[in-house]
Each structure stands twice: as C-alpha cells, then as structure tokens.
N, C-alpha and C positions, 0 to 999 in steps of 0.2 A: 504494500500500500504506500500512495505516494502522502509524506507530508507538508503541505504547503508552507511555502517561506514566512517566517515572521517579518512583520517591519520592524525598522529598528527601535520606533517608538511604543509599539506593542497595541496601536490602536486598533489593530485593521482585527477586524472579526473572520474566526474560520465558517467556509462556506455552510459547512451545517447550522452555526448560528443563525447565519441570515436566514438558511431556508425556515426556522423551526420560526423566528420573528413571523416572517411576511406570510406566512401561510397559514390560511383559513381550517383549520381543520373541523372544527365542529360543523361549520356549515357544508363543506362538503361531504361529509359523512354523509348527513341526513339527505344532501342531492343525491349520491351514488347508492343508497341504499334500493339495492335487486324490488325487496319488497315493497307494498305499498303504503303509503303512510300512514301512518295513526294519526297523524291530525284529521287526515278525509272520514266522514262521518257517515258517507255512502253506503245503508247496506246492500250486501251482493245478496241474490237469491239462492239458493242450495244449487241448482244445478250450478252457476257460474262456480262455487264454490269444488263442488263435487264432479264437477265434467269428464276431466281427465282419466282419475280412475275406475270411473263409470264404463267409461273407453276401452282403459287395458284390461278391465274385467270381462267385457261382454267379448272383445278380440279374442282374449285368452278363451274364453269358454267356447268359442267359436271353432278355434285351431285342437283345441283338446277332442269335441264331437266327432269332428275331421279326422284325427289322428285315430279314435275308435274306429269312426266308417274303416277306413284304411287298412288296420289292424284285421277286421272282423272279416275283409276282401281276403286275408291274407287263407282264412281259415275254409272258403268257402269255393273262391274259383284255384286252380291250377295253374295256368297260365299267368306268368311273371309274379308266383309266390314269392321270389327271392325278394322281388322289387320293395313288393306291400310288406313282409317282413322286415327291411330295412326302414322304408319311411313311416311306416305306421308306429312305432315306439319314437321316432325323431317328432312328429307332430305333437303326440301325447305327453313328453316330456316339454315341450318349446310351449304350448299351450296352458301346460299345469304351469308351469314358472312363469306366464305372463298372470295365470288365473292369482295364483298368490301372490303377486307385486301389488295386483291391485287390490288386493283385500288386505292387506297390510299398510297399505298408503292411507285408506281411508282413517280409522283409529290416530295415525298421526297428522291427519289433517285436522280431524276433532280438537287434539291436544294442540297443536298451535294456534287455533281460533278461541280457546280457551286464554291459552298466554295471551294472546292479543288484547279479548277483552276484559283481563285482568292489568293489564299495562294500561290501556284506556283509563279506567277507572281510577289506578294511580298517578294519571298524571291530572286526571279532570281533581282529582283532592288536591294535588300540589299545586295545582293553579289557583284554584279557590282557597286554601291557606297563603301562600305566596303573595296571591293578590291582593291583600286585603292592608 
C-alpha cells in the first residue's frame, strides 16, 4: 500500500479524511436501499405481496405432475423406456425443488412484513416523542 506524502506543515489531510468529511452517508443509504421504504404508507395487496412465490409454486407443481406423466410412460409403453426412465426422475426432482422454494419463501415473506410493521410503529413512536 502506497502512503501518501506528508507536507511539511502537516496540514494537508489524508485522502480518507476528506472522503469520510464530504460524504453523505446517511442519506445515501436510505436512497440505495434495494427495499422499499418505510416512510411510503402504500398498502400492497396480498397478491403484489405474494406473487412471486405463488409463481414458483404453481411452476414447480407443474414440472413435478410432468415428471410423474413421464415417469409413469416409462412403466407402460416400451419404446424409448431408457429415455422416460432418464427424464422422468430429472422433472420430478427439478419440480419438487422448485415446489419447496416456494413454500419456504412464503413463511419468510410473513416474517419480514412482520419486521416491517414493527419498525413502522417504532419509528411512528420516535417521531411523536422526538417531536414534541
């Protein structure tokens, strides 16, 4: 690492200083923050909420059915058993593991809409004490 010259008078500040001075960091936080903000008061309705793995559920339950049909061909025709023996456990595995994402997403979608409106409420207190 390189370290920058002193001057001889020792005023001059290292560049880290300046950056930690002139930089906003609180306020950017809250601009770069992924999630949406807790000051909007917007409620969503349960599907905007729940959409997504609504999605990889019903996909996954989809591709699993699929993977039985396939499976069940394997048992019944002759012709390219190898095939349906190969891809019929690849669906029924690709489909169960979509089927379980999405039912495990949901439970922690519950819990952070829970943290949300418990952070809500403590900041609507610290502004109504604060404010006063």
């Amino acid at each position: 690492m390189e370290i920058p010259p002193k001057s001889p008078d020792g005023s001059e500040k290292s560049p880290q200083s300046k950056e930690l001075i002139t930089s906003n960091t609180g306020s950017t936080l809250c601009m770069s923050s992924r999630s949406e903000s807790m000051w909007t008061s917007a409620s969503r309705s349960k599907w905007d909420i729940y959409h997504k793995p609504v999605i990889v559920v019903s996909v996954g339950a989809a591709i699993f059915l699929f993977g039985m049909v396939i499976t069940s061909l394997s048992c019944f025709l002759t012709k390219n058993k190898d095939v349906y023996k190969m891809c019929g456990p690849a669906f029924l595995s690709l489909g169960l593991m979509l089927l379980v994402c999405g039912l495990v997403w949901i439970p922690i979608i519950r819990k952070k809409q829970k943290q949300r409106q418990k952070s809500q409420f403590l900041q609507s207190l610290k502004s109504f004490f604060c404010n006063r």
